[in-house]
Each structure stands twice: as structure tokens, then as C-alpha cells.
C-alpha positions in Angstrom: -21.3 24.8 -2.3 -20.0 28.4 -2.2 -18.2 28.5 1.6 -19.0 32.0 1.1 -22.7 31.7 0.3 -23.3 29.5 4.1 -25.7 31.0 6.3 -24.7 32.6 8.9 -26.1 30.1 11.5 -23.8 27.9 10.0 -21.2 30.0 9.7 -21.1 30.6 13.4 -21.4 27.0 14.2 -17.9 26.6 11.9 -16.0 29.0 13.8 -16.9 27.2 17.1 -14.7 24.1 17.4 -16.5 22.7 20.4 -19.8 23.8 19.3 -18.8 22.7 15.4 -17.8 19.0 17.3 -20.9 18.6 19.2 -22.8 18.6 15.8 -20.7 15.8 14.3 -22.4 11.8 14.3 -20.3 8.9 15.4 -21.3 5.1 16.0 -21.5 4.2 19.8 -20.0 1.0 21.6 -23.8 0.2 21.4 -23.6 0.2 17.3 -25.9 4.0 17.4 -25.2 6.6 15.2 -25.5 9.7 17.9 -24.4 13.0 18.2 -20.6 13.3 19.8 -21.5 15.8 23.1 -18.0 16.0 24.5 -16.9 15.1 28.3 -15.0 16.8 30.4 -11.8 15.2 29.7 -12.7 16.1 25.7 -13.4 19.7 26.7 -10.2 19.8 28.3 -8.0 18.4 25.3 -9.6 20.8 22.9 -8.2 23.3 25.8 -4.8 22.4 25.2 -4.7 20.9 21.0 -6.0 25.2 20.6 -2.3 25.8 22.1 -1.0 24.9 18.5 1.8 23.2 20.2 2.9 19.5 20.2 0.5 17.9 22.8 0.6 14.2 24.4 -2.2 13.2 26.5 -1.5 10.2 29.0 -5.2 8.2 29.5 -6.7 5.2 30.8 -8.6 2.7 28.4 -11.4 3.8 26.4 -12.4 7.6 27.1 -12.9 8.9 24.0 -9.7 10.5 23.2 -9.1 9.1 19.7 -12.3 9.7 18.5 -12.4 13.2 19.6 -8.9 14.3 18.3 -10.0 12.8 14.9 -13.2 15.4 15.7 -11.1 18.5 16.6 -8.7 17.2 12.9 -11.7 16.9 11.0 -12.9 20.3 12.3 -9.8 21.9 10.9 -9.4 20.1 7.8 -13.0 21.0 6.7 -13.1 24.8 8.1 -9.2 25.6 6.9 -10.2 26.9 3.4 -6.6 25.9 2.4 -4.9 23.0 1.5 -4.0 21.6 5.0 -2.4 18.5 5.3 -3.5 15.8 7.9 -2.0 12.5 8.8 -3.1 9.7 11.0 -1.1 6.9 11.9 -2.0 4.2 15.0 -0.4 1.4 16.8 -1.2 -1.0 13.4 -3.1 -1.2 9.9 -6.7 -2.1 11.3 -6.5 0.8 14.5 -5.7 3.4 12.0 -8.4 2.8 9.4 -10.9 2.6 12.3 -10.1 6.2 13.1 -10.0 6.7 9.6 -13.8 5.4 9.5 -14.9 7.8 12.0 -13.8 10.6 9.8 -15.7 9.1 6.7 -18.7 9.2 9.3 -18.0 12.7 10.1 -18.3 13.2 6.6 -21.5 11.3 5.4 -23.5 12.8 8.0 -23.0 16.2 7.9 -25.4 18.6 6.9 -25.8 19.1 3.4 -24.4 22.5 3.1 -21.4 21.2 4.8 -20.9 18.1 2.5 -17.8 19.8 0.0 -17.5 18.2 -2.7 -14.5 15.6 -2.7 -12.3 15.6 -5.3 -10.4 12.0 -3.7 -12.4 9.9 -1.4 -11.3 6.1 -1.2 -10.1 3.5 2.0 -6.9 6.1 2.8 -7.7 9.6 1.9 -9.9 12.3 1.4 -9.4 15.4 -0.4 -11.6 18.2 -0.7 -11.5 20.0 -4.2 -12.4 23.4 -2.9 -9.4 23.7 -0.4 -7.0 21.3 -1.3 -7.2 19.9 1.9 -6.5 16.3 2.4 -6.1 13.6 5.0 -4.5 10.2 5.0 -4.4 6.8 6.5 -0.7 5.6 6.9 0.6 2.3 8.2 2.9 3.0 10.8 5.2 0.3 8.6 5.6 2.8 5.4 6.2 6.2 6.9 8.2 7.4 4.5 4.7 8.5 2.9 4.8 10.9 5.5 8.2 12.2 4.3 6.0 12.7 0.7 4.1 16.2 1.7 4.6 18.8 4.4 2.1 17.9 7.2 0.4 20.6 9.1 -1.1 18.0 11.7 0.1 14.1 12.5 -2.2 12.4 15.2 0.0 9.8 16.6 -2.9 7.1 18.3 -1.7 4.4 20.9 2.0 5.2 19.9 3.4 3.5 22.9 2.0 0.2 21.4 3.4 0.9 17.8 6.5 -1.6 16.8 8.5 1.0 15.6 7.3 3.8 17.5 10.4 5.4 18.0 11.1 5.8 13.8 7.6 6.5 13.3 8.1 9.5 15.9 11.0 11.1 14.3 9.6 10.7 11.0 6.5 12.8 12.0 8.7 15.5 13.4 10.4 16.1 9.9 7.4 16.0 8.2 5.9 18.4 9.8 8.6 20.8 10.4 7.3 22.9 13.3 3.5 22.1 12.6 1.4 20.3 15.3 2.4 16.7 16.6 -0.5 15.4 18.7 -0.2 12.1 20.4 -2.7 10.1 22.8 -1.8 6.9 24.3 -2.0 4.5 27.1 1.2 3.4 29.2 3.0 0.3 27.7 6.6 -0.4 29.9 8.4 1.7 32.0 10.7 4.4 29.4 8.6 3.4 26.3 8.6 6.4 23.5 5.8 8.5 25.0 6.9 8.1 29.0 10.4 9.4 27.5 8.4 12.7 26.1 6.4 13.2 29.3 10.1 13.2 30.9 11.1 15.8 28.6 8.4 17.7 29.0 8.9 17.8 32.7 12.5 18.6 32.0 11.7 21.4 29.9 14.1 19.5 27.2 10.8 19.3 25.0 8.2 22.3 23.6 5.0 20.1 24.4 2.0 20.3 26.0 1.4 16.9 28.8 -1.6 16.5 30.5 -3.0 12.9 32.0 -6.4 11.6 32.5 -7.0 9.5 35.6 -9.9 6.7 35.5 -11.1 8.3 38.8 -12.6 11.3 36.1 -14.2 9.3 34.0 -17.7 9.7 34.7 -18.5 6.1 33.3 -16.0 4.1 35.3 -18.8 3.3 38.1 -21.4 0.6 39.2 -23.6 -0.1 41.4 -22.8 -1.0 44.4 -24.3 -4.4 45.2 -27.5 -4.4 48.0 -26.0 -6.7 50.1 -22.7 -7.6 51.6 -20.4 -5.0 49.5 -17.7 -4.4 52.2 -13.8 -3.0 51.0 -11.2 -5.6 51.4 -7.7 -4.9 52.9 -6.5 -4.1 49.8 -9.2 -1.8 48.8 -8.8 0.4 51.8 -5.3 0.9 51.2 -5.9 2.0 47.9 -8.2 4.4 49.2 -5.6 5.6 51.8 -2.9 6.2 48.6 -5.2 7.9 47.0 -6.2 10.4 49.8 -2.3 10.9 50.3 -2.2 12.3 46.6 -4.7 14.4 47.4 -7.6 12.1 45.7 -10.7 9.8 46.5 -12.4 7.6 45.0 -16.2 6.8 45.7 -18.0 3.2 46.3 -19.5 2.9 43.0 -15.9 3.6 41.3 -14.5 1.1 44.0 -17.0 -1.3 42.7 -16.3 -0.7 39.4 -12.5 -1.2 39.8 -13.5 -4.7 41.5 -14.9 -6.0 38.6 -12.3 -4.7 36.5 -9.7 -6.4 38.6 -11.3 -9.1 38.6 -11.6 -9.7 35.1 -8.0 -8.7 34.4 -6.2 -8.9 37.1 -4.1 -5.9 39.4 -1.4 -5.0 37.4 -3.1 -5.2 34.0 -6.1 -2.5 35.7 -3.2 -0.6 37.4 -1.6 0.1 33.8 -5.0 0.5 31.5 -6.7 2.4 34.3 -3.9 4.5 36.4 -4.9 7.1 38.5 -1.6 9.4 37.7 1.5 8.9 35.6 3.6 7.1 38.4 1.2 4.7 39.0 0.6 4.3 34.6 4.7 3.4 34.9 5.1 1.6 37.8 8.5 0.0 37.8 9.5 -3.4 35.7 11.0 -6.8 37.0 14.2 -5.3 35.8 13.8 -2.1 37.9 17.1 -1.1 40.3 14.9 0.8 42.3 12.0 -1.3 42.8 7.8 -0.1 43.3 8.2 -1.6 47.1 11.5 0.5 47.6 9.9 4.0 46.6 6.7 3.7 47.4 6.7 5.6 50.9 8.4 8.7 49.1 6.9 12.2 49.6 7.4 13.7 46.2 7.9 17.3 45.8 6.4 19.4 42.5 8.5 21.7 40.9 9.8 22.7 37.3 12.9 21.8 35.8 15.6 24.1 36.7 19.6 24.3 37.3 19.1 25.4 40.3 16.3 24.3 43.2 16.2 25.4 46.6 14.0 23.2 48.9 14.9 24.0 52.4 16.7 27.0 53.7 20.2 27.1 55.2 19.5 27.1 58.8 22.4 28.8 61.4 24.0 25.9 63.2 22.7 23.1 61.3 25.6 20.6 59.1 25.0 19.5 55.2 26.9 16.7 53.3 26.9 17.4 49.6 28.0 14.8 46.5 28.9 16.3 43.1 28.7 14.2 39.8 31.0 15.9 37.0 30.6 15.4 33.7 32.3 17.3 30.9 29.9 20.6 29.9 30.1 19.8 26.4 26.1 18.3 26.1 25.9 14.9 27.2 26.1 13.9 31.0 24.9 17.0 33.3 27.2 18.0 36.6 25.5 17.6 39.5 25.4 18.8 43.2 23.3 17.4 45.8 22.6 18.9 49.3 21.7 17.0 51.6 20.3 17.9 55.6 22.6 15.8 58.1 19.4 15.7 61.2 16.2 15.0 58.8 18.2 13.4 55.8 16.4 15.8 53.5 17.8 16.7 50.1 18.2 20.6 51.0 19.4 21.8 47.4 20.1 20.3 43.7 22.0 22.0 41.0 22.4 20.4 37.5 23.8 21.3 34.2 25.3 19.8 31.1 26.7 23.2 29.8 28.8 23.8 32.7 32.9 24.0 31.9 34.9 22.3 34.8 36.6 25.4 36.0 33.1 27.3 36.8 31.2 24.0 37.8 34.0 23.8 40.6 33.3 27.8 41.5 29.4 26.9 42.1 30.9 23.6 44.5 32.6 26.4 46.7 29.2 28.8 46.5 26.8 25.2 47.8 29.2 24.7 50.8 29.9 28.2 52.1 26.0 28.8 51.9 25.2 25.3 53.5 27.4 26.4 56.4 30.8 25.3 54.7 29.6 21.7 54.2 31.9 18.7 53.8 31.8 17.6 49.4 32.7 14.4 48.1 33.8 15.2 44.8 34.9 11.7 42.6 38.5 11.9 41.5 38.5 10.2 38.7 37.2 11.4 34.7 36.2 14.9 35.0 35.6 15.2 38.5 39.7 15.5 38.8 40.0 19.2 37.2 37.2 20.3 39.4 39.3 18.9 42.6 42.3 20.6 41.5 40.6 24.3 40.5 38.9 24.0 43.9 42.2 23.5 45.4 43.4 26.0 43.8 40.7 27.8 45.2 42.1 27.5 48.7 39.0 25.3 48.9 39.3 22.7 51.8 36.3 21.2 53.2 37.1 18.3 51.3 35.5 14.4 51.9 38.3 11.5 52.3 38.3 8.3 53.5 40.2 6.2 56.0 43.5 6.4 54.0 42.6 10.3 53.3 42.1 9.5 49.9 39.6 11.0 47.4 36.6 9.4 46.1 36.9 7.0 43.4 34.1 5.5 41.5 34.7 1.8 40.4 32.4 -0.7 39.6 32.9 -1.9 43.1 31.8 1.6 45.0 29.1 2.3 42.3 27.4 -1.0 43.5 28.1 -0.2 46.8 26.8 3.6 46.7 23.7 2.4 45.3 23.1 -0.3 47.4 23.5 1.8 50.9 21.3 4.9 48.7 18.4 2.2 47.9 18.3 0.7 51.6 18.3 4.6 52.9 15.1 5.6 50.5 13.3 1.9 51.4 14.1 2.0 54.6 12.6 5.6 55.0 15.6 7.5 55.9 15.5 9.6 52.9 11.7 10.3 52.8 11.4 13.3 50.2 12.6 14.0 46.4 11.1 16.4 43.7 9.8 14.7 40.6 12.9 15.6 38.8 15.1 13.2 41.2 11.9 11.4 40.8 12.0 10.2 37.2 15.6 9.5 37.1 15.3 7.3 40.0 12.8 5.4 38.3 14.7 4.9 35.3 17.7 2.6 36.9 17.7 -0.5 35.1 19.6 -3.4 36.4 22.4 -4.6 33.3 22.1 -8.2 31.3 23.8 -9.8 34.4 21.5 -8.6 36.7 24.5 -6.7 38.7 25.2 -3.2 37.9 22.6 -0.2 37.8 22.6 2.2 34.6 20.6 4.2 32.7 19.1 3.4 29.1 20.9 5.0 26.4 17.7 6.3 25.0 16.7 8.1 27.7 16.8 12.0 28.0 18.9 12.2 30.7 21.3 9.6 32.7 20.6 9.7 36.0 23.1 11.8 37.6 21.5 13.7 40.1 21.2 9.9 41.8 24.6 9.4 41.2 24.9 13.2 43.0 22.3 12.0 45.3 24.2 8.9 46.6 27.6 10.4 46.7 26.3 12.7 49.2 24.6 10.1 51.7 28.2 8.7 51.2 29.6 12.1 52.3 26.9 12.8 55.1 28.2 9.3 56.8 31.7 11.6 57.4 29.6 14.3 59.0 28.9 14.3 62.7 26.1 16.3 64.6 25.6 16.0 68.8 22.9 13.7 69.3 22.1 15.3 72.4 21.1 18.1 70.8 18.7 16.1 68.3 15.1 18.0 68.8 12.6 15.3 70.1 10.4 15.1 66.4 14.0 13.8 64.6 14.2 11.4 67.7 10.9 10.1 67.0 11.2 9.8 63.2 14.6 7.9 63.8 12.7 5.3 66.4 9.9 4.8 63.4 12.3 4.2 60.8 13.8 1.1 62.5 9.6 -0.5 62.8 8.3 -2.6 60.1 7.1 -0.9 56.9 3.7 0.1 56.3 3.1 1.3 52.5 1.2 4.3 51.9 -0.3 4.9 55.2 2.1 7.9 56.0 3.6 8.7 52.8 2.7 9.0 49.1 4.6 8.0 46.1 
């Protein structure tokens, strides 16, 4: 039929998305063919897939998002009146041609005015012969088909499970050369492919859209709760005490819910299908520096990627210790300063940049400590970090860490280990209580090496982890700092005395 010569009901009905969607027939978990009425998680990914930006949505188990992204594609591949391009690809051969069977659903039950001819329908494509629009079902083994055509749209489903998801990424981003990436996908490990595009995201390293869906939304993750006897255990309570610390709750009928879950699959397997935020979808690996237990009373601070962050105010009288990672400038490791607040232990400013020459990186240095009150810096003298020690020298800068010997700083693999060591026993013992989620994600990304000894970063990550190293330098340099004790106002006395009691997760802090 004539697109031109549609009614106008229908008309209008095309130009809806949502309303377009809602009209569309797909096969429920009960084996019924019923109309798709989108949820409120659905509502709010067709909020952000309009942005016509790359998107990735982080989700528990079985909420819809596949089949409504291959709704909102089908939408545009039908209304575009030009020939769009479309690809799907999924973790395997048999997820992506289920996807692909939803849009041949779409399809067959549409009404007849809407049924466009097709000029190629078989088991991998469809092309309409008005438009010229056409999708396909590729393996994620032979993406070079996507290499074959320009794409205007790739959905990339479960991509976190996919064995080469990192090649099949890349190879979407050529193809479509500045056209819309979408990807939805559960958590698989700690740093897989889609965690390290969140990370960028948050960086601002990455043009993307990120939003996460938490089973607590779900409207169908609940049950009865049983007549008789249904009392929380330990364990329960706590996890209702977490939640309420990230500003969340969860009601008896999602508590029952959860039990059963657990109790088919166990803790951590429900923890990673069904997390309640992106920390808790990533929560640290066996090979983890910085371990769940060691984090998990950390306040976390919000904020947006930025050189330079402020969190607490220089305050007349007060001392700061500050540690400074140098790199080169040139686009690979970032220079770092960390400020850190002798009396609470809180990280008072950050400053980060891998543009930064060594000559102006050592200028900003002398800025941190004059407007921290002339605070003590532990600069490391070897690699770069000797340049900056001489320009601020040359500076007439002298408010310089040293040790015993009045030597500078020297990072080995001997006072790496150590620096880390002392900076992990500080954040698990809850002397350093607060980061932002910047500090955040790099801490999580430690990794201990083959041998089990020394902490690095992945290679493949977007960043390396230097504002810890800038972080652990300083509570190196604050230990060369001395306040009056006397003088120590009564609520720093009394957060002292609880740091030395036993630990009790999540009942004061959230992480």
C-alpha cells in the first residue's frame, strides 16, 4: 500500500512511537500472543533511545528490555520511509534469532494496511521494497557483515556475555559511523566490556547515554508473603538497612520474592542477575585488591567528571596532606593531586589531567597547597614526578614531604606495596570514610597481578588508577603532618574511639 494513501488514524498512530509500540503483538512467557503495553522501565528507555545518542542500559534478569528495543527498531525501520539500515547481534546464534523472531511477529500481525510488502524476508533479514529498509540477524562470530553496509542502528543484546564482545563492539562503531549504538545487558565480571562504557560514561571519556534498572522497580519481582511464620532473617534486615542507606526500600512481598530467588540460586548469583544499583551489579572478584568487605562502609559522593573537584572548603587554622601522581601530559596516565583533611581524614580536593605538561602541572601543586593553608606535598621523585620537583623548586616552592633521611619520595615495588597496604587498612578500617564515585570506580578496578602480590590496573581499562595512587601518597604525606590533639573538637574524638570497635557493615555507612 500507498504510505501516502493511510488513514489518518493510522497515520497518527505511526508518528507515536510509544503509542505505535503499544499496538505491536508479541508471544508471552505464558506462550500468548498479546498486545506489548510498555512498563515503566520501557517508557523510560524509549525516553532516552529518542536522545539519538549511543545508549547502554544496565538491568536485572528478564524485564523486557530486549523485546522492547527490537519494538522501538522495528518502529523506525517500518515508519523511516528510507532505506535505513538495522543490525542485531546477541551474546550467540540462537539469542539473536530469537530477537530476530520477535520482529517477524511484529510483522505478521500488524494491521493489514501496515503489512509493506517485502521485497527479502527469510531466517536473517527483512527488507521492505518500498523503503529500502532492511534488518539483519548477524552472529556475533562474522561481524565483518557488519563492515558490508553503513548501519544507522546496531542493537547490541547481552553483550557482556558475548565471547568476543570487545571486537564485536568496535566493529559496530565503524559500521555505523556516528549513527546510534544501543546496548542492553546484564553484569557479567567486574571490568567486562559494558562496565568499562558505564566508566566512561561517568568519566565523560564516552558520548553515551547510561541508565540502570534496579529489580526493586520491577513491578513483577514480588510474592506473597506467606500466612504464617514469614519473619526477615539477619541477613534480610541488613539488606534492608543497605538499602535505606542508598536512599531505597524494599517491601515484604519483594523480600519474599528475593527469598525464593536466593534460594533457588544462591546469593551471589541473585546479587548479580538482580542488583539493586551498578555497584552492587559489579561487586568485586576473588582477584580484587580492594576487596567488597574492605569498601563496603564507604560513603560515596555523586558528582561529574571533572579536572578539578572541590568537596570541602579550606577552613582557617585547619592542616592538609596532599600526594601528587605525575605522569607525562602527552595522553596516557593522568597527573593527579589529592587533598586530604588531617582531623576527619576526608579527601578535601582532587585534581586530574592527562594533558597537563610537567612545568604547569607543578604551578597547579603550588596553587593546592597555598589554598589548603600551605599544606605539606609528597611529590614521587622518580619518572616524571622529578621535573615537577625541580620547577617547584625553582619556584621557591618549599613545603616539601621527606623522610627520615630527608629524602624524597621514591616509588618502588617495595613502597607501592606498602602504600597500598597502609591506604587499604585506612578505608577498611574506616579512617577514610568518604570518596566520590570517580575515586570510586578506580578503586574498584585494582586487580591483584598473576602472583597474587602487586596491585595494578587492567590495561584495558579507561583509566589507571592514579588518583588512588594520588590518594595513597597523600595518607603517606598526612602521617608527616601534626595537629594538637588537645584541640581535637569532641565529634572527631568520638569518631576516632569508633573506628578502633569491631566493624559493623552497612549499619552506618553505604557503599
Amino acid at each position: 500500500m500507498d504510505r501516502s494513501l493511510l488513514p489518518q488514524e493510522i497515520k497518527a498512530i505511526f508518528k507515536d512511537g510509544l503509542r505505535f509500540i503499544s499496538h505491536l503483538k508479541i508471544v508471552n512467557k505464558q506462550g500468548k500472543l498479546v498486545r506489548l503495553i510498555p512498563t515503566d522501565e520501557q517508557v523510560t528507555m524509549f525516553q532516552y533511545l529518542e536522545h539519538d545518542i549511543d545508549v547502554v542500559f544496565g538491568k536485572p534478569r528478564q524485564i523486557g528490555s530486549s523485546t522492547f528495543i527490537a519494538a522501538y527498531l522495528f518502529w523506525k525501520w517500518l515508519s523511516s520511509g528510507t532505506p535505513i539500515n538495522v543490525a542485531i547481534l546477541s551474546k550467540d546464534w540462537d539469542s539473536t534469532t530469537h530477537i530476530f523472531s520477535m520482529w517477524k511477529t511484529f510483522y505478521q500481525n500488524l494491521p493489514e494496511p501496515l503489512q509493506f510488502p517485502l521485497e527479502i524476508d527469510n531466517h536473517k533479514q527483512m527488507k521492505l521494497r518500498d523503503s529500502g529498509a532492511i534488518v539483519r540477524a548477524i552472529s556475533s562470530k562474522k561481524t565483518g557483515a557488519l563492515r558490508s553496509y553503513t548501519q544507522n542502528y546496531v542493537h547490541l543484546s547481552e553483550l557482556a556475555f558475548t565471547d568476543n564482545a570487545e571486537e564485536v563492539k568496535s566493529t559496530a562503531y565503524a559500521a555505523l559511523n556516528g549513527n546510534q549504538l544501543i546496548i542492553e545487558s546484564t553484569a557479567n565480571y567486574f571490568n567486562d566490556v559494558v562496565h568499562q562504557s558505564i566508566m566512561k560514561s561517568q568519566r565523560g571519556e564516552a558520548k553515551l547515554n547510561y541508565t540502570f534498572f534496579s529489580w526493586l522497580d520491577h513491578k513483577e519481582y514480588k510474592t506473597e508473603i506467606p500466612t504464617e511464620g514469614f519473619q526477615l532473617t539477619a541477613e534480610e534486615i541488613e539488606y534492608r538497612v543497605r538499602l535505606s542507606n542508598k536512599g531505597m526500600s524494599a517491601t515484604l512481598e519483594q523480600m519474599a520474592w528475593r527469598r525464593t530467588q536466593i534460594e533457588k540460586h544462591g546469593l551471589a548469583k541473585f546479587q548479580r542477575e538482580f542488583p539493586v544499583d551498578l555497584e552492587e551489579a559489579y561487586a568485586q572478584q576473588g582477584n580484587s585488591y580492594f576487596t567488597a568487605d574492605d569498601l563496603i562502609n564507604l560513603v560515596i559522593l555523586k558528582v561529574d567528571n571533572a579536572e578539578h573537584l572541590t568537596h570541602l572548603a579550606t577552613e582557617p587554622g585547619e592542616v592538609y596532606a596532599i600526594g601528587c601522581d605525575v605522569a607525562s601530559g602527552r595522553g596516557g596516565d593522568y597527573s593527579t593531586i589529592v587533598v586530604l583533611h588531617k582531623r576527619s581524614m576526608s579527601i578535601a580536593a582532587t585534581y586530574h589531567s592527562n594533558t597537563i605538561g610537567t612545568e604547569m602541572f607543578a604551578r597547579i601543586i603550588q596553587e593546592y597547597s597555598t589554598r589548603y593553608n600551605n599544606a605539606l606535598v609528597l611529590v614521587e621523585s622518580n619518572n616524571w614526578g622529578l621535573p615537577v620537583l625541580n620547577e617547584l623548586r625553582h619556584l621557591g616552592f618549599m613545603k616539601f614531604w621527606k623522610d627520615d633521611k630527608g629524602n624524597d619520595w621514591t616509588t618502588s615495588s617495595k613502597t607501592k606495596l606498602t602504600m597500598f597496604e597502609e591506604l587499604r587498612s585506612a578505608i577498611s578500617q574506616g579512617i577514610i570514610t568518604e570518596m566520590d564515585n570517580i575515586m570510586l570506580g578506580e578503586i574498584r578496578s585494582y586487580v591483584l597481578d598473576s602472583k597474587g602480590l602487586a596491585p595494578h590496573v587492567p590495561a584495558n581499562l579507561p583509566h589507571h588508577g592514579d588518583l588512588i595512587i594520588g590518594l595513597a601518597l597523600a595518607y603517606q604525606c598526612q602521617k608527616k603532618v601534626r595537629i594538637d590533639t588537645a584541640m581535637l573538637p569532641n565529634w572527631i574524638k568520638k569518631q576516632k574511639a569508633s573506628r578502633m570497635k569491631s566493624k559493623s557493615p552497612g549499619m552506618n555507612r553505604r557503599y
